[in-house]
Residue, then its C-alpha position, 0 to 999 in steps of 0.5 A: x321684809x323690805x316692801x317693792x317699790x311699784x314700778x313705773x308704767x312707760x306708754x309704748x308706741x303701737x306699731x304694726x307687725x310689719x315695718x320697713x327697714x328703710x324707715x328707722x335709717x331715714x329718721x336717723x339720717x334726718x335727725x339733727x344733732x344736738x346744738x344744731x341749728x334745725x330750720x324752723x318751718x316758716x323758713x322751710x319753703x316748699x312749691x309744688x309744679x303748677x298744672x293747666x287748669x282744665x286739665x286738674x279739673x278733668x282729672x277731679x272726675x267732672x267731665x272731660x278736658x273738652x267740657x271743662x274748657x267750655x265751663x272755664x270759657x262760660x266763666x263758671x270757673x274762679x281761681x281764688x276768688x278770680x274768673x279763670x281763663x284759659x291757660x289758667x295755671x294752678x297749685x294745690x294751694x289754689x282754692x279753684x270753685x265752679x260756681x259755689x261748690x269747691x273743687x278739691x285737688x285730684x289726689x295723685x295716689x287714688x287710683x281712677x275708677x274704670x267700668x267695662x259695659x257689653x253695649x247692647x244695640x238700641x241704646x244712645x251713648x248720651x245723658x239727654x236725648x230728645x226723642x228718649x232713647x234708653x241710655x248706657x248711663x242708666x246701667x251704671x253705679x250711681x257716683x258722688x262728687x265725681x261722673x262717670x266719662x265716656x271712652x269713646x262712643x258707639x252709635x244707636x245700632x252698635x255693640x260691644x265694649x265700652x269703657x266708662x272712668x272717673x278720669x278725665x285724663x285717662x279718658x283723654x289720652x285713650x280718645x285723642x287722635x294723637x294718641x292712635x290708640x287701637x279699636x277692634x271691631x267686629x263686622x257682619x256684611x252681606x256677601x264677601x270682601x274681594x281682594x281690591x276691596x281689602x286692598x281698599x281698606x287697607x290702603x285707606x278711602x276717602x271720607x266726607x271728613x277725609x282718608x280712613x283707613x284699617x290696619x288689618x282686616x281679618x276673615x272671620x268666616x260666617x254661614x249663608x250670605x252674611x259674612x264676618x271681618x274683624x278689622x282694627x283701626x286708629x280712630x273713632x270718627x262718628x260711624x267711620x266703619x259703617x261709612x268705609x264699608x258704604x264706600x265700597x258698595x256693601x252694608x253692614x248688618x251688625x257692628x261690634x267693638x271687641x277691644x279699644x287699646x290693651x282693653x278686651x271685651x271679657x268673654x263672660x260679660x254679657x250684653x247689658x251688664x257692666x264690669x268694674x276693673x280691677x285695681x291691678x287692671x287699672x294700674x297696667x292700663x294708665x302704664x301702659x298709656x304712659x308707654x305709648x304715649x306720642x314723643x313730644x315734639x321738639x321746640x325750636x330754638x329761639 
């Protein structure tokens, strides 16, 4: 009886149950034909855009744009080896460190870390207060290599929506006036607005620090002798609600923010606790920044 040979065992490659169709067409478009002539690596030269330094350090998750420049100032900040300066360019190669710890480049695809925090009144938007107030910062998840960035701020007596992220950026472009995004509050008085005095807040009122002005104002009813307004503006000077509503005679007894840009203060999140945004969530609001971003202005020509 004729003996079987043993049959040769052949490794195959582990491959997932899902595959996209696209990637088997694009190695085979990318595959050279035999006797040609393939470039060799070193003759392959790839350069990535360069970026503002402060800007990459802002979106590392170390502090805001403002702070960054101030360390890069300070002469905390080298660029392979070299005191950075401002206006300093870098690329992904560049090994950026402040003081001994190495910065690592910001990876595009990671998605920032966002958290929402129902801000109860009585506590400071700050890490060091001399008198030693609580802080919002207090509540907040522990982070490593990385801070969390206020959007925003709202001062002792004030409550509502907060909004805390990883990203510089982000924290940027929801924050800077050229960017006029959107912050709803919600404003108790003592008595009732008048129709000159809507008018007034509508128009805008002249500021220590200039004009303000509210884009709607809102009745929100009330009971008794205090009274509810839900205005919206495009700034968030230091108490610029509390002063406008001063400007007309009238004090206000409680102050809210309710929503900043596409951003909602959830219904179910209580005072003192705080909400982490999901990814999806996430997503939507850096689109919809990129959406309302400002059009650059046009350069002249030389």
């Amino acid at each position: 009886m004729a003996q079987r040979k043993p049959m040769k065992r052949t490794r195959t490659r582990s491959r997932g149950p899902l595959r996209s169709p696209a990637a088997k067409s694009q190695r085979t478009a990318t595959r050279a034909p035999r006797g040609s002539n393939r470039a060799r690596p070193e003759d392959v030269q790839i350069t990535a855009p360069s970026q503002k330094l402060h800007k990459v350090l802002a979106q590392s998750g170390l502090g805001s744009r403002r702070t960054m420049e101030e360390w890069i100032r300070e002469g905390k900040v080298t660029v392979n080896g070299s005191v950075a300066g401002i206006g300093t360019r870098v690329v992904p190669s560049d090994l950026i460190r402040i003081g001994r710890k190495v910065v690592r480049w910001p990876a595009s695809q990671r998605l920032p870390r966002v958290l929402l925090y129902h801000k109860p009144e009585g506590e400071i938007v700050s890490h060091d207060d001399p008198e030693g107030r609580a802080s919002v910062f207090e509540r907040l998840p522990a982070l490593r290599g990385a801070k969390w960035l206020a959007v925003g701020r709202l001062d002792y007596n004030t409550s509502g929506l907060l909004i805390f992220t990883t990203s510089g950026e982000l924290a940027n472009r929801m924050m800077h006036p050229r960017f006029a995004v959107e912050r709803e509050y919600a404003v108790r008085i003592v008595g009732q607005l008048n129709a000159e005095q809507i008018t007034r807040l509508t128009s805008g009122i002249e500021l220590s620090d200039g004009p303000a002005a509210c884009l709607s104002v809102e009745d929100a009813g009330g009971e008794g002798s205090n009274h509810w307004y839900r205005i919206v503006l495009r700034e968030g000077r230091n108490r610029v609600v509390r002063r406008m509503f001063e400007a007309l005679g009238l004090t206000v007894s409680r102050l809210m923010r309710v929503r900043f840009g596409v951003v909602s203060l959830p219904p179910r999140l209580k005072r003192g606790q705080v909400s982490a945004l999901p990814a999806p969530e996430v997503k939507r609001l850096l689109e919809w920044l990129d959406q309302h971003a400002p059009a650059q202005p046009e350069r002249s020509a030389r």
